[in-house]
KEBAKOL-293830 format. One line per 8 residues: number of its first residue (from 1); their letters; for each residue x, y, z of C-alpha. Coordinates in Angstrom, 1 decimal. Layout:
NUM	A	X/Y/Z | ...
END
This chain:
1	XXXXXXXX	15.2/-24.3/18.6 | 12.5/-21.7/19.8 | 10.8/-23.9/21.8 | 13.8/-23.4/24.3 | 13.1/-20.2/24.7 | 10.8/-20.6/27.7 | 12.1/-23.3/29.1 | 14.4/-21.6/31.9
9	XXXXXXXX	11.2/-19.7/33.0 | 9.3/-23.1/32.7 | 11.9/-24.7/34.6 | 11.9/-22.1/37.5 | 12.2/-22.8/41.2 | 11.1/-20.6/43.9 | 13.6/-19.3/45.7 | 14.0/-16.1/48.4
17	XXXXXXXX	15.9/-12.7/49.0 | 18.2/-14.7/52.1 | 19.8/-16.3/48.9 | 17.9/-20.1/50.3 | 16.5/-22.1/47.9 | 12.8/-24.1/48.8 | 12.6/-27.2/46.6 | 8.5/-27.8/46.4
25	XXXXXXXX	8.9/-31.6/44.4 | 11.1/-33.8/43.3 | 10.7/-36.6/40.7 | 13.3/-39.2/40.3 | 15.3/-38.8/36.5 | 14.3/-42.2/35.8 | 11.0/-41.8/35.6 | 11.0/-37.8/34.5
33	XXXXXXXX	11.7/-38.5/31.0 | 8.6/-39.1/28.5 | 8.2/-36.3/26.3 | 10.5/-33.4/24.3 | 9.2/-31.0/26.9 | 10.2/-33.1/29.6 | 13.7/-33.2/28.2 | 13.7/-29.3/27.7
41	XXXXXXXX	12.6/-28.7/30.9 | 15.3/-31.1/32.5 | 18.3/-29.3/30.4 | 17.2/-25.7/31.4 | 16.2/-26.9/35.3 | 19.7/-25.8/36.0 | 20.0/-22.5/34.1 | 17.2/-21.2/37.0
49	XXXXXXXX	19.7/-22.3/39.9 | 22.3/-19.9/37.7 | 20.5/-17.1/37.6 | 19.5/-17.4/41.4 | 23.3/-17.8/42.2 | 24.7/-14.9/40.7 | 23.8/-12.7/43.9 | 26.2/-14.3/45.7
57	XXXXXXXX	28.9/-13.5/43.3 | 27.5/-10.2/42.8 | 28.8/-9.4/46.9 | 32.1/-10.8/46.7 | 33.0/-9.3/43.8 | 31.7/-5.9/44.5 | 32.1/-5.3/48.3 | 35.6/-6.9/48.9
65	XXXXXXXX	36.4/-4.4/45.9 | 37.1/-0.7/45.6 | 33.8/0.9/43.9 | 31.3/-0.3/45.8 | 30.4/0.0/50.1 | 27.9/-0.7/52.3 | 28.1/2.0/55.5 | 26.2/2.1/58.3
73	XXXXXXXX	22.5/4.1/58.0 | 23.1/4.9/61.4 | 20.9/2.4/62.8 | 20.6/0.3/59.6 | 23.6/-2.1/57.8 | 25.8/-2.6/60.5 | 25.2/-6.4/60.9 | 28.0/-7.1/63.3
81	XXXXXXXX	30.5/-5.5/60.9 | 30.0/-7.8/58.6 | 30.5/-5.6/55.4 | 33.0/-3.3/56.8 | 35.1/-6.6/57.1 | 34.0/-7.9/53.3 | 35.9/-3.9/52.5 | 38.7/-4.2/54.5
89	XXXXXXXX	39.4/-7.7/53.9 | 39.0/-8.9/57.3 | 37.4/-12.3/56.3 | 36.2/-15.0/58.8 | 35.7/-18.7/58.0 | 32.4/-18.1/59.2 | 31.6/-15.6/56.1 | 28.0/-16.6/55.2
97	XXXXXXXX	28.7/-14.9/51.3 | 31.5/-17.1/50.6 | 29.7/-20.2/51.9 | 26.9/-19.2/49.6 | 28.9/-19.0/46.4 | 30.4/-22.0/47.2 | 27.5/-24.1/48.1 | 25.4/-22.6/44.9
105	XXXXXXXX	28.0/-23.4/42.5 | 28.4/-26.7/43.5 | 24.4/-27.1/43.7 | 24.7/-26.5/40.3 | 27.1/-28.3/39.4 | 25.8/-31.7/40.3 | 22.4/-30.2/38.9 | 24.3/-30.1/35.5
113	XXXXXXXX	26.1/-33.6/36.1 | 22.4/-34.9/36.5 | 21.4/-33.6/33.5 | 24.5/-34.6/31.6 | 24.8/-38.0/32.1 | 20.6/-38.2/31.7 | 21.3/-37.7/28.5 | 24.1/-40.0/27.2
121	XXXXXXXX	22.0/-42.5/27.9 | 19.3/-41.2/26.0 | 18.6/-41.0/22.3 | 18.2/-37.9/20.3 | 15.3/-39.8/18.0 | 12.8/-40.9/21.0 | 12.1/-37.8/21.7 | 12.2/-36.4/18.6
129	XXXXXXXX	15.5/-34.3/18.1 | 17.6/-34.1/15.3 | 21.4/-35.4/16.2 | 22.5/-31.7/16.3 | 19.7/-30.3/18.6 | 20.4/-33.6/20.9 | 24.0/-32.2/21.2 | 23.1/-28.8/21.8
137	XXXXXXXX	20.9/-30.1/24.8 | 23.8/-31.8/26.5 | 26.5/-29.0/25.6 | 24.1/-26.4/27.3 | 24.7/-28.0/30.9 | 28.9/-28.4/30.1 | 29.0/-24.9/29.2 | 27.0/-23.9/32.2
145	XXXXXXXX	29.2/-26.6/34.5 | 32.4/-24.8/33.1 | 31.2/-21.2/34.5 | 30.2/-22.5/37.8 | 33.9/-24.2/38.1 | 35.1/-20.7/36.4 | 33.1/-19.0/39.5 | 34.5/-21.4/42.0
153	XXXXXXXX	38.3/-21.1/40.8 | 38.0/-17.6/40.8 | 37.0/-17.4/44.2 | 38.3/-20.1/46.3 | 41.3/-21.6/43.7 | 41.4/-24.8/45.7 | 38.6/-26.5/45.6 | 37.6/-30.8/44.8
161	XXXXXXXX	36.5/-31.6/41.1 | 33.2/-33.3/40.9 | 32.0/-34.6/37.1 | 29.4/-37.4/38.1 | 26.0/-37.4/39.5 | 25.7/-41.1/39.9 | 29.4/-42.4/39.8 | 30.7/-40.2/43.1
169	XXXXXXXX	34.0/-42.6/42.6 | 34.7/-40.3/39.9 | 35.2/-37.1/41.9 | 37.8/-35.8/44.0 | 37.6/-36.5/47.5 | 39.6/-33.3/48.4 | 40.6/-30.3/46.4 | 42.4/-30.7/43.1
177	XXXXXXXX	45.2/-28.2/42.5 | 44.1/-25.0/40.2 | 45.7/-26.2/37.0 | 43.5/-28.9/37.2 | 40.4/-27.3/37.4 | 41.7/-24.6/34.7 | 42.2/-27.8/32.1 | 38.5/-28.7/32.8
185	XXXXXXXX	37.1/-25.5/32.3 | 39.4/-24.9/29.1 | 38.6/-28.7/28.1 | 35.3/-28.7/28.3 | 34.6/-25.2/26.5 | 36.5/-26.3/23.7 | 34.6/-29.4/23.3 | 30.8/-28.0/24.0
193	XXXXXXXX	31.7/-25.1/21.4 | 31.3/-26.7/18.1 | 27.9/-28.4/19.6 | 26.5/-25.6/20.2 | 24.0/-23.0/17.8 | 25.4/-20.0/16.3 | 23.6/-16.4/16.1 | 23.6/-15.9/12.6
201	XXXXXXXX	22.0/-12.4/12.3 | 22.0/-9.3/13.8 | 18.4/-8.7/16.0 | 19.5/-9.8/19.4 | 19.2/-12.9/20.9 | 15.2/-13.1/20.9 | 14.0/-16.3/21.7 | 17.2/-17.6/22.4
209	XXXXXXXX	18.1/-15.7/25.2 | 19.5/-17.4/28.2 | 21.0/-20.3/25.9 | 24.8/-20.8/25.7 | 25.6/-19.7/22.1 | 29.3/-20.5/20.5 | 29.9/-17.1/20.7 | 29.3/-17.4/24.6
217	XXXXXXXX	31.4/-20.3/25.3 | 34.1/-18.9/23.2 | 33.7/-15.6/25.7 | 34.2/-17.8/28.5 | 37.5/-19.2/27.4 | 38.2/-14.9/27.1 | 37.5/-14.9/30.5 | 39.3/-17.9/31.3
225	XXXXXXXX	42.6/-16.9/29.2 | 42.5/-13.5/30.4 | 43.0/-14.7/33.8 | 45.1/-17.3/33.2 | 48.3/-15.4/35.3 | 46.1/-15.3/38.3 | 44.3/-18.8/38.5 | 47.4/-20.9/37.1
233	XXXXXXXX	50.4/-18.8/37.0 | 50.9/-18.5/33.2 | 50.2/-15.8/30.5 | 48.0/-17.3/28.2 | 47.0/-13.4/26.6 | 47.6/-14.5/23.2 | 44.6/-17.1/23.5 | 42.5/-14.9/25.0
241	XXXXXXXX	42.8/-12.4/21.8 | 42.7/-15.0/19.4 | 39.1/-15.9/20.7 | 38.6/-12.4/21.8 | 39.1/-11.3/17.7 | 37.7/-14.6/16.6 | 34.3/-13.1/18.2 | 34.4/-9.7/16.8
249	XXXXXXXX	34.9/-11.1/13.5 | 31.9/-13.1/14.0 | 33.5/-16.1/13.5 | 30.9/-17.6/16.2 | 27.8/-15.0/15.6 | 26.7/-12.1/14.9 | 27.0/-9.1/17.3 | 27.2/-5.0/17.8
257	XXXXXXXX	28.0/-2.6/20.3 | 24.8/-0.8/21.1 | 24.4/3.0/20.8 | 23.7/3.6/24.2 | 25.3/2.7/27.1 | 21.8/1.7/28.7 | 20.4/-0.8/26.1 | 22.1/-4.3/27.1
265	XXXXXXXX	20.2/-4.1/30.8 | 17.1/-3.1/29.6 | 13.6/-4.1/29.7 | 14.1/-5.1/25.9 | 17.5/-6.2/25.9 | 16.8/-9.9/24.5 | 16.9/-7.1/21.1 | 20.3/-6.0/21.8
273	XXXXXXXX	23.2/-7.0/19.8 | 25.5/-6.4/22.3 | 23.9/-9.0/24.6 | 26.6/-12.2/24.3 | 24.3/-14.2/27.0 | 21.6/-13.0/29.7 | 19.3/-14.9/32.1 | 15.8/-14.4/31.0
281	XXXXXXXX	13.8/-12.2/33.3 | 10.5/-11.1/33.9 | 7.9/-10.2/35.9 | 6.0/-12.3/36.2 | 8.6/-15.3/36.9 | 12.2/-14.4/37.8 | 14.0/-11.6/38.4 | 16.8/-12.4/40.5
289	XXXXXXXX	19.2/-9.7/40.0 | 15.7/-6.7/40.7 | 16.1/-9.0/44.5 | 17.7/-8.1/47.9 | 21.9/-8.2/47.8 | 21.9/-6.6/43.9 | 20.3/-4.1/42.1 | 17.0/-3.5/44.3
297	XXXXXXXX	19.1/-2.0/46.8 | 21.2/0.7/45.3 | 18.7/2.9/45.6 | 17.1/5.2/48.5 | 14.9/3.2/50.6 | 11.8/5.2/50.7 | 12.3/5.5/46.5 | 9.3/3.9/45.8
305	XXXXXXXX	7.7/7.1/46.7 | 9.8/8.7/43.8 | 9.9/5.9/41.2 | 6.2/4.9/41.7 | 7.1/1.0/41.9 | 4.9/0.2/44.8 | 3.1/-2.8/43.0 | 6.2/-4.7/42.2
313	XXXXXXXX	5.6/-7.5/44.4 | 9.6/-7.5/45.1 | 9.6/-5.9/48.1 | 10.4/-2.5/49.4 | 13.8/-0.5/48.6 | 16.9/-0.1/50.5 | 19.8/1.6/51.1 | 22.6/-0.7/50.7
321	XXXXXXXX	24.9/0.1/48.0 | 26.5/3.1/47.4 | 29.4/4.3/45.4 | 33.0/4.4/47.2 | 33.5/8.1/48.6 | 35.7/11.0/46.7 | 35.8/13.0/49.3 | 36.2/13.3/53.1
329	XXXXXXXX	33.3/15.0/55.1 | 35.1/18.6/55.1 | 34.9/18.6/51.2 | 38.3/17.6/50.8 | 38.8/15.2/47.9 | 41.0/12.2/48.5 | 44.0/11.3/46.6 | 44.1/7.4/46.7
337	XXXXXXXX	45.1/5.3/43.3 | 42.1/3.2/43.2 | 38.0/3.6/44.6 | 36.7/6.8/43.9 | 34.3/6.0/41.1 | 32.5/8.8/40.9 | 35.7/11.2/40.2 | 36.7/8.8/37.3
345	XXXXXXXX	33.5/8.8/35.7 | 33.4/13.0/36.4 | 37.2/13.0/34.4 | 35.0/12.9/31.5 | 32.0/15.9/32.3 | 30.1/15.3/29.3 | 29.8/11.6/30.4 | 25.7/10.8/29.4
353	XXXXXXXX	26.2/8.2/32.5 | 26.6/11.1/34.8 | 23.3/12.6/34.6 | 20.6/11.6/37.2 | 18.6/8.4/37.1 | 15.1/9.3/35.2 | 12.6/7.2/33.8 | 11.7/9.0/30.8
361	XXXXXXXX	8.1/7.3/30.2 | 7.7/4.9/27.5 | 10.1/2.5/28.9 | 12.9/4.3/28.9 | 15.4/5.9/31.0 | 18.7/7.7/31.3 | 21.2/8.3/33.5 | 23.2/5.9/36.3
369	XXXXXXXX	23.7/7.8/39.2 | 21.6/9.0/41.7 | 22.5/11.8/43.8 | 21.5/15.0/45.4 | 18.2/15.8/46.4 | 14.8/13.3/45.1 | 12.3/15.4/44.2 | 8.8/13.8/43.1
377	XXXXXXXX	5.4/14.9/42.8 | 2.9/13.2/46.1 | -0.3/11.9/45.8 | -1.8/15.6/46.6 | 0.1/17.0/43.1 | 2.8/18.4/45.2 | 6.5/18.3/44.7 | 8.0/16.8/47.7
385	XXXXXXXX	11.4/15.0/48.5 | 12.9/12.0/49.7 | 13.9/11.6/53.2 | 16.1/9.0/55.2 | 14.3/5.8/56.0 | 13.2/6.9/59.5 | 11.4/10.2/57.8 | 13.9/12.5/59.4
393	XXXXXXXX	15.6/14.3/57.3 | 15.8/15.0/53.4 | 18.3/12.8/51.7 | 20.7/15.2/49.9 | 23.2/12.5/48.3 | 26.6/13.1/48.3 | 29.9/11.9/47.1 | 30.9/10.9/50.7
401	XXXXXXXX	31.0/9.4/53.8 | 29.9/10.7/57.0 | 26.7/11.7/59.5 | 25.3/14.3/57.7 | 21.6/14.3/58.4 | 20.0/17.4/57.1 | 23.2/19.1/56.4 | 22.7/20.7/52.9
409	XXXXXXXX	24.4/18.9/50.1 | 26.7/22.6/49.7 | 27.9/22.3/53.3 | 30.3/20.1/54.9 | 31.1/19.0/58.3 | 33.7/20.0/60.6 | 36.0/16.4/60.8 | 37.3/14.6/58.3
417	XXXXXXXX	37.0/11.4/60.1 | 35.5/8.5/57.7 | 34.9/5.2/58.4 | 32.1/3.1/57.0 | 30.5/2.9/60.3 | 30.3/6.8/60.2 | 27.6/6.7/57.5 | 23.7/7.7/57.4
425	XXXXXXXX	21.2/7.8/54.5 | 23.4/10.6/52.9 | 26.5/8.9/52.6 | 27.5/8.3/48.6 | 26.0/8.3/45.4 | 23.9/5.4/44.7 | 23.1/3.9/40.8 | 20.7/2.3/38.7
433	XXXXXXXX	21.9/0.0/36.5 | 18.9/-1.7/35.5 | 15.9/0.3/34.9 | 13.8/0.9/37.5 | 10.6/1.4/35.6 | 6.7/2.3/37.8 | 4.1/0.3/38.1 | 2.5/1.8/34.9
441	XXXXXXXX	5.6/0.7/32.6 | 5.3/-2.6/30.9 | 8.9/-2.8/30.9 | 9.1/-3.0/34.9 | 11.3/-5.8/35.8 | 11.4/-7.2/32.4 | 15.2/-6.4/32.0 | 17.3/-9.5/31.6
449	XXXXXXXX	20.2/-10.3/33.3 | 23.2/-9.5/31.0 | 26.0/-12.0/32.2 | 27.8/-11.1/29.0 | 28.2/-8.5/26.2 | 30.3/-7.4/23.3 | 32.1/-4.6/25.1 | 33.8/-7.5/27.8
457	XXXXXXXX	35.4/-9.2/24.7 | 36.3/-5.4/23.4 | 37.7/-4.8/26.7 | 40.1/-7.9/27.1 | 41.6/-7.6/23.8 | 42.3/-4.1/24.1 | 44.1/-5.3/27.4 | 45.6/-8.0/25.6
465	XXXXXXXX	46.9/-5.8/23.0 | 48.2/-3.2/25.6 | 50.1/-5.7/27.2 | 51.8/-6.7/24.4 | 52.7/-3.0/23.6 | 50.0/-2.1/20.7 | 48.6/1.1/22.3 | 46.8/2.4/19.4
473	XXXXXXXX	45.5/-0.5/18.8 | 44.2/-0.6/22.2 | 43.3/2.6/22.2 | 41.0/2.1/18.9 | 39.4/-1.0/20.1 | 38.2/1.0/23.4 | 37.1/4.1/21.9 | 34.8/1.5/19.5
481	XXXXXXXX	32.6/1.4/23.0 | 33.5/4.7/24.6 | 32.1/6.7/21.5 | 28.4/6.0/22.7 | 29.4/7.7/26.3 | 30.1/11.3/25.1 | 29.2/14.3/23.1 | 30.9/14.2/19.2
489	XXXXXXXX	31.7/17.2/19.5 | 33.9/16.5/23.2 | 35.6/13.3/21.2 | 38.9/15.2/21.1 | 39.4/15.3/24.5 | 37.5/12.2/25.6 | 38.9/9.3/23.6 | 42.5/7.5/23.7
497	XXXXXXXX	44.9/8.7/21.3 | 45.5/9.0/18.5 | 41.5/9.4/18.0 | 41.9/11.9/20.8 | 44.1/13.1/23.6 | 43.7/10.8/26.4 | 46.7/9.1/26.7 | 46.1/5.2/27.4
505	XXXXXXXX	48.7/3.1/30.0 | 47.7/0.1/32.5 | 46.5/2.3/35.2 | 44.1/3.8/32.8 | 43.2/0.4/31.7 | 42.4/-0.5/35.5 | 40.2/2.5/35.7 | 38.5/2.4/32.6
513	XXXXXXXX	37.6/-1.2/33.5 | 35.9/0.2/36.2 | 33.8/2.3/34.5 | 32.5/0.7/31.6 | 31.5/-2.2/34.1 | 30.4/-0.2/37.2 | 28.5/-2.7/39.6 | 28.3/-5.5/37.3
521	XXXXXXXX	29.7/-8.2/39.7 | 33.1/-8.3/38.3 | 35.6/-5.7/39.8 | 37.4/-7.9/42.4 | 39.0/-10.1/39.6 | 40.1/-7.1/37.6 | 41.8/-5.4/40.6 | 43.8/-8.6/41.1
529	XXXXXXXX	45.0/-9.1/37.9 | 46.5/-5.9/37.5 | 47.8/-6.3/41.5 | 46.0/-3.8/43.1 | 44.1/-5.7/45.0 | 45.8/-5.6/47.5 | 46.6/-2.4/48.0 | 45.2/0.6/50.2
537	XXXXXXXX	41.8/2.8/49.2 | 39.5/4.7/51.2 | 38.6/2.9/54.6 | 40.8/-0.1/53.6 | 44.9/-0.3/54.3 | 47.0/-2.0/52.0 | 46.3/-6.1/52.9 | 49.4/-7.5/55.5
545	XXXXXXXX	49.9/-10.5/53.1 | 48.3/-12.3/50.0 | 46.1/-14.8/51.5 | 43.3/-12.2/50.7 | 43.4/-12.8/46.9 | 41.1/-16.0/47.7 | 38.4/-16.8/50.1 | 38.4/-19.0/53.0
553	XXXXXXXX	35.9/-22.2/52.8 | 33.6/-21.8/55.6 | 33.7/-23.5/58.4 | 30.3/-25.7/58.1 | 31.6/-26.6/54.7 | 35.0/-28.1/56.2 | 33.0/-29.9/58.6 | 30.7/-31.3/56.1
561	XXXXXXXX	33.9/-33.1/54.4 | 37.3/-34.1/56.3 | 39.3/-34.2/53.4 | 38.9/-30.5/52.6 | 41.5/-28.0/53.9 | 41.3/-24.2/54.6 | 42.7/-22.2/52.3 | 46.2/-20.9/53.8
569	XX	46.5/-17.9/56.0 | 42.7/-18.4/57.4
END
């Protein structure tokens, strides 16, 4: 099945950093299918929708969460208070991000209904496929139909079921309750699993990256299971470590935690082990998460200057993302339960993660966090530093919120007032997670984007087995990952007993959660399911009621169908 390998780049659509989609042709199904190719690039059509859509996801998941803000650049980010709302839970039905996930999911869901039903009424043999690749084809667009609906239940719970393209008689009108959805989603997993290939060596996923493996429908179900209390009401833990440990046993592939913490986002990471399933990217073609509302904006705005990535044809940098504060802007460190990133990553000093961003040459990096003052050498061979984005002042990054300007990064300022809309160019530390290589690296923008690894299955069935009251076992299962993250000689103090003398509980669970997955579009759902989601952090008070835990549909999208009704409490 390499000839799939290309097919999601081949299958691309142009799309834009507004998160709007431009459709340049269309040819009817009926007349699209003549060759293999043609079927390939039918199947995969779809997957480049996916990987567009995940930005969307990425914002509601991040910014309506603990770890992650967006203050003002004094005259920059404001937008109408539009993410100090997303923070504080203060949602309108006129929320454009919401709208966008919604709308992309279901884009993509009758894009994979299209495909679906295309091909149960084709034959495996005209086009030359064997029975078995023929099944692969059509359980590639269930799986990914199941992650949009995973997506959509996760965000909105109430939302109408749609499983035809041509047959609209066969979709809900109106919503469908939440257990309904959740059967689809488990149903249709369970069913697209055995259809589909199986890694069966170690070497990454090579040419087969951005295909649905069995091992990444049975990580869905994870997902799925481990979630279960929140979406339907019921604990369904136990099948979440049943597939969980079904994985790690290699039951459906083969797979390894890498040795550094770094290698599943980078430019080579179709080689990594520990890559479960990953959107091709490239530079050349797509690279939706190096675009606007992700990863291309965690970083200073003038830091092309520094990282030498003028030629990237993605646009310039910006200052969008930073890291939750620690502290207040006299130096005084806060005290709250939850947020704070940076002092949970700094529990552990010797923490490789800790140390500054820098691309090492030769397509590598190390480091996640960027902070302090930017220094860089200038086109005259002279060390200079990064300033704000109007040229003001030099940016001297530090872990808080407030109008600093040039106020040296050892100094503080005389208030303690902090609200996001009290931030400039210094406020928080900001993060690379994806390597942002110069224009002389081959690797720039060649990082694929890792929807899945080995450490998320880890992860749940170490929560799985906390829950159930196994803390070593927990604790074993966690430092299997944690290892790569510190000093051998720091492992005493740095892993979960008995290995070492952390001591691991639920709250420590939440937290470590949090770091092992930093700003990978997931910490919303993890906060809810241990209830803290609704609870107070920095710049946020504890939510009045519950109605938060979901989204509202926006208002356009009610309007669009009668039969639909607001979520309650919007």
């Amino acid at each position: 099945m390499k000839y799939m390998a290309g097919a999601l780049v081949a299958a691309s659509l142009v799309g834009c950093t507004n998160l709007d989609e431009k459709l340049y042709d269309q040819v009817a199904s009926q007349n699209y299918y003549n060759t293999k190719s043609d079927v390939i690039r039918a199947v995969f059509r779809p997957f480049e929708h996916a990987f567009w859509s995940v930005q969307s996801r990425h914002v509601l998941n991040e910014e309506s969460a603990d770890q992650l803000i967006t203050p003002t650049r004094e005259d920059w980010w404001d937008d109408g208070g539009r993410w100090a709302r997303m923070h504080r839970h203060e949602w309108l039905t006129t929320n454009g991000e919401a709208q966008t996930e919604y709308n992309g999911c279901f884009q993509g869901i009758m894009q994979a209904n299209l495909v679906i039903e295309d091909l149960e009424q084709r034959s495996a043999a005209k086009f030359g496929f064997s029975d078995a690749e023929f099944k692969n084809l059509k359980a590639q667009n269930r799986v990914l139909r199941a992650w949009f609906y995973l997506r959509l239940l996760d965000a909105f719970r109430n939302i109408p079921l749609a499983v035809s393209y041509y047959d609209t008689s066969k979709n809900s009108t109106g919503q469908v309750e939440p257990r309904k959805v959740y059967d689809f989603i488990e149903s249709e997993l369970k069913a697209a699993l055995p259809e589909l290939t199986r890694k069966t060596s170690l070497g990454g996923n090579q040419a087969a990256q951005g295909q649905w493996t069995q091992a990444s429908a049975a990580a869905l179900l994870v997902r799925l299971y481990l979630n279960a209390k929140v979406y339907i009401g019921e604990d369904h833990y136990t099948e979440c470590a049943q597939y969980a440990q079904d994985i790690l046993d290699g039951k459906y592939g083969a797979y390894k935690v890498a040795d550094r913490w770094d290698a599943a986002f980078d430019w080579d990471n179709q080689t990594s082990d520990e890559v479960i399933f990953a959107f091709p990217g490239s530079a050349g073609r797509t690279h939706w998460h190096y675009n606007g509302d992700m990863y291309w904006w965690s970083v200073p705005s003038k830091a092309s200057d520094w990282l030498k990535d003028t030629k990237n044809k993605v646009g310039t940098h910006n200052i969008k993302y930073s890291a939750s504060p620690s502290y207040n802007p006299k130096g005084e460190k806060y005290t709250y339960e939850l947020g704070m990133p940076i002092e949970r990553f700094k529990q552990y000093p010797s923490d490789v993660r800790l140390k500054m961003y820098t691309n090492l040459g030769n397509n590598r990096r190390e480091g996640l966090f960027i902070f302090g003052k930017i220094s860089y050498t200038d086109d005259k061979g002279q060390t200079a530093y990064l300033k704000d984005h109007n040229g003001r002042y030099t940016l001297d990054l530090r872990d808080a919120v407030g109008k600093f300007g040039g106020t040296d990064g050892n100094k503080w300022l005389a208030t303690s007032e902090s609200r996001l809309e009290d931030g400039d160019d210094n406020s928080g530390w900001m993060f690379a997670k994806y390597p942002l290589y110069s224009d002389d690296e081959s690797g720039q923008l060649e990082a694929d984007y890792c929807e899945i690894r080995l450490p998320e299955i880890i992860y749940s069935l170490a929560e799985c087995k906390l829950r159930s009251g196994d803390a070593t076992t927990a604790a074993q299962l966690l430092n299997s990952v944690r290892k790569r993250n510190y000093p051998s000689a720091d492992w005493s103090t740095t892993l979960y007993a008995p290995e070492g003398t952390v001591q691991l509980d639920l709250k420590e669970m939440l937290t470590e959660w949090g770091r092992e997955f930093f700003a990978e579009g997931r910490r919303r759902i993890d906060l809810i399911r241990f209830g803290k989601f609704l609870d107070a952090w920095w710049d946020k008070k504890a939510d009045a009621d519950s109605h938060t835990l979901i989204f509202p549909l926006h208002r356009d999208i009610l309007g669009a169908n009668r039969s639909l009704k607001q979520n309650p409490g919007y």
